[in-house]
C-alpha positions in Angstrom: 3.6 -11.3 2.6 0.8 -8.4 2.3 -1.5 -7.5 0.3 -1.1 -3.1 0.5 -1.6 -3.7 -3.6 -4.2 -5.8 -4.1 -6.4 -3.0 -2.4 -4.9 -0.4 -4.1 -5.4 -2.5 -7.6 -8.8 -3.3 -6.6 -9.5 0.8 -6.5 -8.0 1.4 -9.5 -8.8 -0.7 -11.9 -12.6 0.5 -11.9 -12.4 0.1 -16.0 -13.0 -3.6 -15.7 -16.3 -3.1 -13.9 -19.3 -1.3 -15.5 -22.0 -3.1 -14.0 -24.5 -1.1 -11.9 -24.9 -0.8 -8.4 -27.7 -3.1 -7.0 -31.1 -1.6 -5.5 -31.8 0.0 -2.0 -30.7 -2.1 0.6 -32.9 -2.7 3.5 -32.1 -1.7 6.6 -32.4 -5.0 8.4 -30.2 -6.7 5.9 -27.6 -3.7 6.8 -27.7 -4.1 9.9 -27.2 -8.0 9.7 -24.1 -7.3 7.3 -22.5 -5.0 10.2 -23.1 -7.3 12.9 -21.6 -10.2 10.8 -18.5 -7.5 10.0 -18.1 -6.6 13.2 -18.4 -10.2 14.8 -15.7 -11.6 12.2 -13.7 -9.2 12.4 -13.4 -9.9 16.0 -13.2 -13.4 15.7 -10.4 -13.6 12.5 -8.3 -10.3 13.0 -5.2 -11.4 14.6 -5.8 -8.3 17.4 -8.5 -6.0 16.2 -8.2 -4.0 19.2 -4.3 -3.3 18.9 -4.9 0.8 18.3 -8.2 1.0 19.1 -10.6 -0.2 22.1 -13.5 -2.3 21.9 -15.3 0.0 23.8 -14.7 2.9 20.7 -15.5 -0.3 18.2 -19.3 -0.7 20.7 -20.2 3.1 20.8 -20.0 3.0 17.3 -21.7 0.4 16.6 -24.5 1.0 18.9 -24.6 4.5 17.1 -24.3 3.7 13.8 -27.5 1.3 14.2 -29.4 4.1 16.1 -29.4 6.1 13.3 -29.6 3.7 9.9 -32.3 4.9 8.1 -35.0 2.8 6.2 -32.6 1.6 3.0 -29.6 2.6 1.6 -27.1 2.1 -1.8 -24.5 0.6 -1.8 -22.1 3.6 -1.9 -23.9 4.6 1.2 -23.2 1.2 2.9 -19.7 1.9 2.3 -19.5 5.4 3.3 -21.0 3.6 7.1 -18.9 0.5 7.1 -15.6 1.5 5.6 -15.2 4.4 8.8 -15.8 1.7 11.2 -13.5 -0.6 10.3 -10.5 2.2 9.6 -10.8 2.6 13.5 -8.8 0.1 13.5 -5.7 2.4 12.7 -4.4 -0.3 10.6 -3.1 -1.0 6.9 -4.3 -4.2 6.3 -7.7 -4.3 7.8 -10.1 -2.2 5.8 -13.2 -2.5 3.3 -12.6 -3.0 -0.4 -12.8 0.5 -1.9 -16.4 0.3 -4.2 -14.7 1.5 -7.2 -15.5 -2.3 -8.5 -19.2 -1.8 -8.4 -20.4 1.8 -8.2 -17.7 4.2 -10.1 -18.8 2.6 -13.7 -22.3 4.2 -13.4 -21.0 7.4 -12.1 -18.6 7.7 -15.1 -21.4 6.9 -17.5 -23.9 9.4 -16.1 -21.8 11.9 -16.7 -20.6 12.3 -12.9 -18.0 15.3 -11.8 -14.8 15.2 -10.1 -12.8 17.3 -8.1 -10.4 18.3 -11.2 -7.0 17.9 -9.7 -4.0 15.7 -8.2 -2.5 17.0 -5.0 0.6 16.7 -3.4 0.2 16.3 0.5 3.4 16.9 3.1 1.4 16.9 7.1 -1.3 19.4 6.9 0.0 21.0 4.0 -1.1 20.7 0.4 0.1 21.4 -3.0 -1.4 21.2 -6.2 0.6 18.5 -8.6 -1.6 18.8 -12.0 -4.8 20.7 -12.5 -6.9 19.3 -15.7 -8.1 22.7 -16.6 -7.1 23.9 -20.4 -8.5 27.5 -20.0 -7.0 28.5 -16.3 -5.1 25.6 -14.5 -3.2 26.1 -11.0 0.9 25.6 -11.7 1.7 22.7 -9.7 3.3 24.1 -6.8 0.6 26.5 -6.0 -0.3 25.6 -1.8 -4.1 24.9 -1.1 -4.6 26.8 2.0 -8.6 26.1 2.0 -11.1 23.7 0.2 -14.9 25.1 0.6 -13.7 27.5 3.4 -12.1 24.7 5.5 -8.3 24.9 6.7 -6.7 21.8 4.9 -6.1 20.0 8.0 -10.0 20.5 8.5 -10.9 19.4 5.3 -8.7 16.1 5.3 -10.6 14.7 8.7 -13.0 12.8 6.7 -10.6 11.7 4.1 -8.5 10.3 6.3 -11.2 8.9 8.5 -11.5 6.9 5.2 -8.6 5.4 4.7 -7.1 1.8 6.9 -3.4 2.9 7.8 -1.1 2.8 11.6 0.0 6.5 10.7 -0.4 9.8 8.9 2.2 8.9 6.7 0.9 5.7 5.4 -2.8 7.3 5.0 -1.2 10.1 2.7 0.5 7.8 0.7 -2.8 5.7 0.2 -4.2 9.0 -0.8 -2.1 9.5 -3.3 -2.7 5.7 -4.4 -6.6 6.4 -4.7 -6.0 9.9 -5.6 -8.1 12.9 -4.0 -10.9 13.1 -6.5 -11.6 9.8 -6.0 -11.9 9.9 -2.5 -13.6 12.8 -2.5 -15.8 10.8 -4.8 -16.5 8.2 -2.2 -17.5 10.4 0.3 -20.2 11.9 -1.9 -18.7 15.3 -2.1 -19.1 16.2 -6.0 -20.1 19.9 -6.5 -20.6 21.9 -10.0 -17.2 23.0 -8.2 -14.9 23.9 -5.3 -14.0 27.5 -4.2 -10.4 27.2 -2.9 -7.9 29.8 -1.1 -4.5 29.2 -2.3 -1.0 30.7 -2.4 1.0 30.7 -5.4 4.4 30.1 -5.8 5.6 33.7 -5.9 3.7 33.7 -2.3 0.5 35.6 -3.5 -2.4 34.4 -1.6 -5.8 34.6 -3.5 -9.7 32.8 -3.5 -10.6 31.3 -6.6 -12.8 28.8 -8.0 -12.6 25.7 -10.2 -14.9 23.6 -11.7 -15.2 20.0 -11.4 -14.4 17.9 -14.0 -16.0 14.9 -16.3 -14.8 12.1 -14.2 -14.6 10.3 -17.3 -11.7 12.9 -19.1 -10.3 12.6 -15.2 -9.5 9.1 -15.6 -8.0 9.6 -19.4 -5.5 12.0 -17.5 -4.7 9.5 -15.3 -3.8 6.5 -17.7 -1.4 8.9 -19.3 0.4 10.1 -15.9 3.1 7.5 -15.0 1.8 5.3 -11.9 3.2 5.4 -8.0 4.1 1.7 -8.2 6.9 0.8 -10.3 6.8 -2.5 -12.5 10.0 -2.3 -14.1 13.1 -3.6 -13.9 16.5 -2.0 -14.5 20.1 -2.9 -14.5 23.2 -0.6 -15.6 26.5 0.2 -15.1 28.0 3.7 -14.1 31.6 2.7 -14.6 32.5 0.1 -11.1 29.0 1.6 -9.7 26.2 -1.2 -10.2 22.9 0.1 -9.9 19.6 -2.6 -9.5 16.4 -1.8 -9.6 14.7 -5.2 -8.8 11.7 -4.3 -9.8 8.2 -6.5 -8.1 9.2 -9.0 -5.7 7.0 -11.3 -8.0 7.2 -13.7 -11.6 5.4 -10.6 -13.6 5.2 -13.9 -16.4 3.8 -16.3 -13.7 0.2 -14.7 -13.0 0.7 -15.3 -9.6 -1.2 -13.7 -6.8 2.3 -11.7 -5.8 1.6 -12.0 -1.7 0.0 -14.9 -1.6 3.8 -17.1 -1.8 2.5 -19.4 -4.1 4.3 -19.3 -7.2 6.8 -21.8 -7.7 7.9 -20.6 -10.9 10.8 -18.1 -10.2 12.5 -18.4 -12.9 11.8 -14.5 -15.0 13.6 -12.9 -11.6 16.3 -15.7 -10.9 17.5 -14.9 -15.0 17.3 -11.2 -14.6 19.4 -12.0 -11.3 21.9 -14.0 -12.5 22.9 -11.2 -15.8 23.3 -8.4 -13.4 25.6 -10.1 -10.9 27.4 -12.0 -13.5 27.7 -8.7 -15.4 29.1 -6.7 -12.1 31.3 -9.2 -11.3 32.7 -8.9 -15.2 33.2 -5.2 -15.0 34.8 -5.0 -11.6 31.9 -3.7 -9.8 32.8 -2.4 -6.3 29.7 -0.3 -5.1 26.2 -1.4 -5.7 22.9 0.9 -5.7 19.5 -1.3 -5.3 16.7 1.0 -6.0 13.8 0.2 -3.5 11.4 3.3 -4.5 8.1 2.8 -5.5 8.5 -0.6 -4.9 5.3 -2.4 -4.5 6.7 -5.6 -2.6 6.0 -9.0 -3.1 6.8 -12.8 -1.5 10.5 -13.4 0.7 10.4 -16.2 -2.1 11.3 -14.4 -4.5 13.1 -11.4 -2.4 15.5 -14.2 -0.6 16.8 -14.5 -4.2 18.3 -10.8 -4.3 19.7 -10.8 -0.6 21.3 -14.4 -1.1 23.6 -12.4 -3.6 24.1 -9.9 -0.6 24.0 -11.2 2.7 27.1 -13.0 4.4 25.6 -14.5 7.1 22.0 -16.4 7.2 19.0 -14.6 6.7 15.4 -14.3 7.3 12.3 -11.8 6.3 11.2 -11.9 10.0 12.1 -12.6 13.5 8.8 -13.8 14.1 5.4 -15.3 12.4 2.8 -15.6 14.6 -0.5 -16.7 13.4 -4.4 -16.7 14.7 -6.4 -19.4 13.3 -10.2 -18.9 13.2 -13.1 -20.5 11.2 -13.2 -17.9 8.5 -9.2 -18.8 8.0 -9.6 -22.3 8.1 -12.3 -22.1 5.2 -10.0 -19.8 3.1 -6.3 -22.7 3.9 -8.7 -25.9 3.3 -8.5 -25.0 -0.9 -4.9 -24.7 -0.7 -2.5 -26.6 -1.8 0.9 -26.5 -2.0 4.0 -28.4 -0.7 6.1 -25.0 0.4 3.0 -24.0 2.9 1.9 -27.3 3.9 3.1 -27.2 7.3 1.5 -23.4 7.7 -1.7 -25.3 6.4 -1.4 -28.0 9.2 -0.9 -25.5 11.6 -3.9 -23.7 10.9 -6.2 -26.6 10.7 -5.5 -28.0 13.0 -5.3 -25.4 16.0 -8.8 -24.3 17.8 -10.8 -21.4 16.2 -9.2 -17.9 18.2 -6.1 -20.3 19.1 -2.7 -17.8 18.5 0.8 -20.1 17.3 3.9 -19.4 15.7 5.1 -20.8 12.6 8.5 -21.4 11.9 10.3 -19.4 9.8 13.4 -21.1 8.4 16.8 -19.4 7.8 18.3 -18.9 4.1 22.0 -19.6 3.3 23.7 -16.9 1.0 25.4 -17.3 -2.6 28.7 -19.0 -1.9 29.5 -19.0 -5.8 31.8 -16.4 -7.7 28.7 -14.3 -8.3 28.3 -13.2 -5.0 29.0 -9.6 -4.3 31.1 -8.4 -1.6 31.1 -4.5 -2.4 29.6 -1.5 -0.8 26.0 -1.8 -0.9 23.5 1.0 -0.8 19.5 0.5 -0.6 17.4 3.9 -1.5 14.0 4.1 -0.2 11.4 6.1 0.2 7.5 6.3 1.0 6.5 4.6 -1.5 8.7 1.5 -0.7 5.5 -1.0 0.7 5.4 -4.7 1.8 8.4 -7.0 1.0 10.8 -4.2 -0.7 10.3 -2.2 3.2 11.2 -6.1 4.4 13.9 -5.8 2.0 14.9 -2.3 3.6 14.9 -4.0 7.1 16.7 -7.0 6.8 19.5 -4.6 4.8 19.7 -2.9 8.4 19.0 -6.0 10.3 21.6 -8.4 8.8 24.6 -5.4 8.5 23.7 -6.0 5.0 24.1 -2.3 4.0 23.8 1.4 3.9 20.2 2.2 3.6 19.1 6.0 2.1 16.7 7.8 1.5 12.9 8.8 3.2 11.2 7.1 6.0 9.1 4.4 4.2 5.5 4.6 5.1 5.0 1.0 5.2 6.3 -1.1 8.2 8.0 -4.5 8.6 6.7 -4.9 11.7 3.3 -4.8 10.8 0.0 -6.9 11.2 0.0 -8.8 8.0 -0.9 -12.1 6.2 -4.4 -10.6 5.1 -6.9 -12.8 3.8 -11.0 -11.8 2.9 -14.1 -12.5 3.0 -17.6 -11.2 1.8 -20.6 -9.9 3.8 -23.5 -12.0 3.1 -26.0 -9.6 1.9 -24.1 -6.4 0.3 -21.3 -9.1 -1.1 -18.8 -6.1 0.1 -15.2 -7.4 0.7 -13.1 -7.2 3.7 -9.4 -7.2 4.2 -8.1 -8.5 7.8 -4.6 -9.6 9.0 -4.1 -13.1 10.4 -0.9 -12.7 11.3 1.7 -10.6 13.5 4.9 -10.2 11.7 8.1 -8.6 13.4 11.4 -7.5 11.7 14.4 -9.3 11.7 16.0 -7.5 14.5 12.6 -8.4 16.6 11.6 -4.7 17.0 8.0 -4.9 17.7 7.4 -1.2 16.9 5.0 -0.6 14.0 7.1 2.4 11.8 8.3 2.1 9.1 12.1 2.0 7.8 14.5 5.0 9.2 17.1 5.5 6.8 20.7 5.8 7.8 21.3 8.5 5.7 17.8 10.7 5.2 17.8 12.1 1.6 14.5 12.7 0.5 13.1 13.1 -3.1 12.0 16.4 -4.8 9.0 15.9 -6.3 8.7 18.6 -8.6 11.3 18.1 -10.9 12.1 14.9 -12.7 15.7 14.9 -12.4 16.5 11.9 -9.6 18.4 14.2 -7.3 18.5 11.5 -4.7 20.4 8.8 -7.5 22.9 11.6 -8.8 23.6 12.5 -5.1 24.4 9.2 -4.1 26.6 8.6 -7.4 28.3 12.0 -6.8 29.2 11.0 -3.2 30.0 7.9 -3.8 32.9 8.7 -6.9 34.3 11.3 -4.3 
């Protein structure tokens, strides 16, 4: 249903892509790629101006040209376009980060990085691991300033950077990219930063690190466990089941996991099918499904998990309204497939700008033995995107059951659908949502899931606090 990880996986997977960035760009052919941005974004995006005016989008634009200067890289065509379109205040609407086609070159010239991960709570920030061998921070120690700027100073450009409806959902796409990175992007690569901090036995103190070979940065990164979780997990803790779905995708199918179009569901429907058949063996009465770190997926493939769950009939939204426009129609005329042919139809054949609603039908639950009909429990927490916060919602929605945890960053009702398309002369993509998408319960307020129960996690310690607490309360 969205697309949150094909952005993120498009940042982070800069070790497929070594090629180097093309010349100077003119500046008339800049300004004809911003123009064309601007002018399909406005014809595509199902409301571009939802959170922000047209009249903000102008000034900008009118500004921006005033002051492009003769030619610029590609980086730089970034560091102009990508602000612009964040105006937007929303998730799925941004540029493609440039990781693909400038961050190769910087690695091989020998390019530095700001040499640590950080742990952001509002205008707060903590550092999580400093790659330094000789002096490094503990994690835990607060950053109080970055190059003499208050933090909430210093992450104004960051976060002018980055597509999202709130704070919340920018910090967690900040922790996606990671700081160094961003930092990265917006050309801010000193020999290295000096920094006020306060350490954790409340000392305050100025110091300074160096930067770091972005090249060693990244080797410290493939070793740190990622945000997004790809596994799956099943286990028994006597009569307590506890589920970890996992991707709401066929991880064997190569499917593009939001695009709905895998027909072959069969790696999740078997892993399924143990679990309930296994609860319903051992006499399971309570069951724990594990939405953290969840990076969503297709209601194809999630309607399999709530059929097992829900008693009455179900469905990922309320309502699915669509806007058609030429760029939309050009992307729906190469596909093909029987589940979205009436979607396809709809789109085709509606007038460019035209707004409809596509029907969204209702799913029937399990009505087998394997269906369970215990206490039910859904833990959440920022990190919970796309379909596993849909997942979240229709728990709520559909009285399926108790959900715990944080408030998820991500939003089921959300401007979604996103498809893509390239500017002519940079070739830079861009992400925009065709569709409006509203919870089951028809709530049209874009925030994301409020637990019933809020139990946040701890993240400096790897015990699961928020699991034991939930298995402790539960077996009293």
């Amino acid at each position: 249903m969205k697309q949150f990880l094909l952005i993120i996986i498009g940042c982070l997977a800069y070790s497929q892509f070594w090629g180097q960035c093309p010349q100077r760009i003119p500046k008339d052919q800049v300004t004809e790629d911003l123009v064309y941005l601007y002018e399909t974004l406005e014809s595509a995006h199902y409301d571009l101006y939802a959170n922000c005016p047209k009249t903000t989008f102008d000034i900008s634009l009118e500004r921006i040209l005033a002051e492009l200067p003769d030619s610029l890289s590609l980086l730089e065509v970034f560091q102009i376009f990508q602000p612009f379109v964040a105006q937007a205040q929303m998730g799925h609407c941004t540029l493609e980060f440039p990781f693909a086609y400038c961050y190769g070159p910087f690695i091989q010239n020998g390019g530095k990085l700001f040499p640590m991960t950080v742990q952001v709570e509002g205008d707060r920030m903590w550092v999580r691991q400093h790659y330094d061998s000789l002096a490094p921070l503990p994690t835990g120690t607060e950053i109080l300033e970055i190059q003499g700027q208050p933090i909430p100073e210093f992450l104004e450009p960051v976060y002018d950077y980055l597509a999202g409806e709130t704070p919340l959902l920018k910090t967690t796409m900040l922790d996606l990219a990671t700081l160094p990175r961003i930092l990265w992007i917006l050309g801010i690569t000193p020999d290295s930063f000096a920094l006020k901090i306060k350490q954790p036995d409340g000392v305050i103190s100025e110091v300074k690190v160096n930067t770091i070979n972005a090249g060693e940065f990244e080797g410290f990164m493939a070793q740190e466990a990622p945000i997004f979780s790809q596994d799956r997990d099943f286990r028994m803790y006597d009569q307590v089941a506890y589920l970890k779905p996992g991707p709401f995708t066929n991880r064997d199918s190569g499917a593009d996991p939001d695009g709905g179009l895998s027909k072959d569901e069969a790696e999740f429907t078997s892993f399924l099918d143990t679990a309930f058949t296994q609860m319903r063996e051992e006499g399971a009465h309570t069951l724990i499904v594990d939405l953290r770190n969840n990076p969503g997926g297709t209601n194809t493939i999630s309607d399999h998990l709530i059929a097992y769950l829900a008693d009455v009939p179900f469905r990922f939204c309320s309502r699915f309204s669509v806007k058609t426009s030429a760029v939309t129609k050009a992307i729906w005329e190469d596909i093909h497939d029987d589940d979205l042919a009436q979607l396809r139809s709809d789109i085709l054949s509606h007038e460019d700008g035209v707004i409809f609603d596509s029907n969204i039908p209702w799913v029937h639950p399990r009505d087998d033995s394997t269906h369970f009909d215990g206490d039910l429990y859904f833990l959440v927490n920022r990190y919970t995107y796309s379909q596993g916060t849909v997942v979240a919602a229709m728990a709520q929605d559909f009285g399926i059951g108790k959900v715990v945890g944080e408030p998820t960053a991500d939003t089921p009702t959300t401007y979604g659908a996103i498809h893509q398309f390239k500017l002519p002369n940079t070739q830079i993509s861009v992400n925009y949502p065709k569709a409006l998408v509203i919870r089951p319960n028809g709530n049209e307020n874009h925030i994301g899931i409020q637990p019933d129960e809020e139990m946040p996690d701890n993240f400096w310690t790897p015990e699961d606090e928020l699991l034991e607490g939930l298995l402790k309360k539960i077996d009293h």
